[in-house]
N, C-alpha and C positions, 0 to 999 in steps of 0.2 A: 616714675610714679605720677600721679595725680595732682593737680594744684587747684584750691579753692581760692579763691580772690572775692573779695563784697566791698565794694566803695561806697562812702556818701560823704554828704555835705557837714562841714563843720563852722559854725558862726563863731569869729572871732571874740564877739560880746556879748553871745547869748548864756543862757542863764538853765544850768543840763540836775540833772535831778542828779541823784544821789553822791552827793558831794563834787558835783562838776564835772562828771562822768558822759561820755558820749560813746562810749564802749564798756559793754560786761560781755565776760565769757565764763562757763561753765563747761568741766572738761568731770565727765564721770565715767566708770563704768562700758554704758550702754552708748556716750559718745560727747561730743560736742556741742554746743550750741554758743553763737554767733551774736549778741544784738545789740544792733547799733540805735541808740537814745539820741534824739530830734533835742531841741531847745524847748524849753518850756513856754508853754502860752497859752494863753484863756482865750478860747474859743468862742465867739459869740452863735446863739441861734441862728443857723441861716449861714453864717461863716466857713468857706472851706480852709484846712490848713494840709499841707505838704509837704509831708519827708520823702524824697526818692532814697533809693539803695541801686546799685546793680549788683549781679552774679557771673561770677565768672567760672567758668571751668578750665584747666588744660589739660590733655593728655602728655603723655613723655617727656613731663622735670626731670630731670637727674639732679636729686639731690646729694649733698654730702654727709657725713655725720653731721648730727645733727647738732652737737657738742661744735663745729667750726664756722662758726659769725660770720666770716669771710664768703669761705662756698656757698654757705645759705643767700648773704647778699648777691654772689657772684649768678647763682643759678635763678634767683628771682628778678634781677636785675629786666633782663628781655621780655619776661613775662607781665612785669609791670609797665614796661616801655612799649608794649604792643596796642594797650589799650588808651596811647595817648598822655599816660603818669611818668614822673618822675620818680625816679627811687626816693627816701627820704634820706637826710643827712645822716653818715654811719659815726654813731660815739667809738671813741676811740680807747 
């Protein structure tokens, strides 16, 4: 199958709107949506401010059920590790 990947920036002490949130997802129906929430900051006139994100796409994940932690880590593992990421630490 298919694999979506979106990365971005997260500030250790920055200050994320809706209860400290740098991720919301919506999953309906008609699909998903993704959006990743910047640090909060007051903008001055004339002031640029910048959130990057990238996009990833891959072809031919094999994934497993989706119900096993393991495979899903196992099969993400390379896809993450291609664009330079570590996996994150797996709770046990």
């Amino acid at each position: 199958g298919m694999c979506f990947l979106k990365t971005f920036g997260f500030l250790e002490n920055g200050v994320y709107p809706d209860r400290g949130c740098n991720l919301e997802c919506y999953v309906q129906d008609w699909g998903a949506e993704i959006e990743d929430l910047s640090p909060l900051k007051l903008v001055q006139p004339g002031e640029m401010y910048e959130h990057k994100n990238r996009w990833y796409i891959f072809e031919d994940v094999v994934c497993p059920n989706a119900r096993d932690e393991g495979g899903i880590f196992a099969a993400l593992q390379p896809v993450i590790e291609s664009v330079g990421l570590a996996m994150p630490a797996r709770k046990q």
